[in-house]
C-alpha positions in Angstrom: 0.0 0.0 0.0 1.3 3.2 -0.9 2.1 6.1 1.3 -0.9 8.2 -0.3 -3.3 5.0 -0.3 -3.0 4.8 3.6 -3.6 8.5 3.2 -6.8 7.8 1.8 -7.9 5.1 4.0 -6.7 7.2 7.5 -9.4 9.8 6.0 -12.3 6.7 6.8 -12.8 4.7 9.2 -12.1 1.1 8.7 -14.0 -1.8 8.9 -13.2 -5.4 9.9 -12.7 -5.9 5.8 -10.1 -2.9 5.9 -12.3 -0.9 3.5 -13.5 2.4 4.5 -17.0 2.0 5.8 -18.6 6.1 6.2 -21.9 6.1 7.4 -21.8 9.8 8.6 -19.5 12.8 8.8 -18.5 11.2 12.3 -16.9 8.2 10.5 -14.2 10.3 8.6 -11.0 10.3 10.8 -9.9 13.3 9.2 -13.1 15.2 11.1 -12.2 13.6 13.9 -9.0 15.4 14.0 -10.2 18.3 12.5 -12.4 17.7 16.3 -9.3 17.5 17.8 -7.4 20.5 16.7 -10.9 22.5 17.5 -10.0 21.6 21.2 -6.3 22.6 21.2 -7.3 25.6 19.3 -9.5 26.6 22.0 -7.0 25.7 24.7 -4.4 28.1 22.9 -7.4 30.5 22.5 -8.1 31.3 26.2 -4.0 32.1 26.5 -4.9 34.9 24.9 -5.2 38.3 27.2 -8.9 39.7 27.7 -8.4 42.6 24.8 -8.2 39.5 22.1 -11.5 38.2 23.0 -13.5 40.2 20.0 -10.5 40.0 17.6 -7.8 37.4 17.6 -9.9 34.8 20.3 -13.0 34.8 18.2 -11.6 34.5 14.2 -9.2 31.6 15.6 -12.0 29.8 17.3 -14.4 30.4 14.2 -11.7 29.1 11.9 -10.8 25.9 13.7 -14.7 25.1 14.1 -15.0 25.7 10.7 -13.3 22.7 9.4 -15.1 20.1 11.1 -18.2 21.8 10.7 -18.0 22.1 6.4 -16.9 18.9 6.8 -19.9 17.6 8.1 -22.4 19.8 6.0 -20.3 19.2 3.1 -20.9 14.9 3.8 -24.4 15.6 4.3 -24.7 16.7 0.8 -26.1 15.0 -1.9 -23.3 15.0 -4.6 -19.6 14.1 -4.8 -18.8 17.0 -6.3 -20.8 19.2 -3.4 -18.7 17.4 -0.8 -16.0 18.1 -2.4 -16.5 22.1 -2.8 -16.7 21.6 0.9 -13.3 20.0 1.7 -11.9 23.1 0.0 -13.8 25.1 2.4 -12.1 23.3 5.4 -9.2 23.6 3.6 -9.4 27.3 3.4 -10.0 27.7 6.9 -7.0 25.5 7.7 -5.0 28.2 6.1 -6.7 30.9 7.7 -5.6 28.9 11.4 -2.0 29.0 9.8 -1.6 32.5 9.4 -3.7 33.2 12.9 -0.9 31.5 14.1 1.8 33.3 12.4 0.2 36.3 14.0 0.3 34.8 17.3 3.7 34.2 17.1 4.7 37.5 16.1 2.5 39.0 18.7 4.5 37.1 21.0 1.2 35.3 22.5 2.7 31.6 21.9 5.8 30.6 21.1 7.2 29.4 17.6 7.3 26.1 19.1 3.8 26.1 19.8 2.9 27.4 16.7 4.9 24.4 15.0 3.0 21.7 16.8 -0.5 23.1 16.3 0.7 23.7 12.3 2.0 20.1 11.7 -1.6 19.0 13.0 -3.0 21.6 10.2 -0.3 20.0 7.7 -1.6 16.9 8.2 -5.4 17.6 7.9 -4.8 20.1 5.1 -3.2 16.7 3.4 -6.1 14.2 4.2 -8.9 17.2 3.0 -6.9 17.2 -0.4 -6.5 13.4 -0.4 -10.6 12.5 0.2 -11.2 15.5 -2.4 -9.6 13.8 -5.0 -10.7 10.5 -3.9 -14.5 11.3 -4.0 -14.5 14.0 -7.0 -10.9 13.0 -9.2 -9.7 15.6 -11.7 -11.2 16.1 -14.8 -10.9 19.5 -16.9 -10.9 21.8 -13.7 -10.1 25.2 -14.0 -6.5 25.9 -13.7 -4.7 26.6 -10.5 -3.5 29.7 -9.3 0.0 30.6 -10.7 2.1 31.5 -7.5 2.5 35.0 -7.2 6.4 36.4 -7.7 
């Protein structure tokens, strides 16, 4: 099995057959650590000092809950390709949490350390959500990417 077909399968849950069995949004591991990094989000969240609570405290919190949450609305959809439009939206707000971060950092509220642990998790979902969006809607004649800027 290759490295991005255990990708693929980590983004279900198994069954006893080691086929991905998904009966609801709460069967994809990849929301269940998208669940995850909503808690350590909001654990990193409350560090924050009381002026940050209408800035900084609520876009991290609403970006990290995002994930999960378009996950599951995007599963609950009745099309491939719908689901799929929602992964990207997860996606998005993945980067969103990474440059919260950056800010954080440079804010001096957490340290680059911290920052570097709570990004590899965003790495890795930002990975899966790619991996199950090809999986479930593969490439066909899709609009070009974005060139990157220089």
């Amino acid at each position: 099995m290759t490295s991005r077909d255990r990708t693929v399968y980590e983004c279900a849950a198994m069954n006893t057959n080691s086929h991905p069995t998904v009966y609801s949004h709460r069967d994809l591991i990849v929301w269940q650590r998208a669940m995850d990094l909503v808690d350590k989000i909001y654990d990193i969240a409350e560090t924050l000092p009381p002026r940050e609570n209408f800035g900084l405290f609520s876009q991290l919190t609403r970006s990290a809950v995002s994930v999960p949450t378009n996950i599951a609305e995007g599963r609950a959809r009745s099309t491939a390709r719908d689901f799929a439009h929602f992964l990207v939206l997860s996606r998005s707000s993945l980067m969103e949490l990474d440059t919260l971060l950056e800010v954080m950092v440079r804010r001096k509220y957490i340290t680059r350390q911290a920052a570097l642990q709570l990004l590899d998790h965003v790495t890795q979902l930002s990975k899966m959500l790619s991996t199950l969006r090809r999986k479930i809607d593969p490439p066909k004649k899709r609009p070009e990417k974005l060139a990157p800027v220089t």
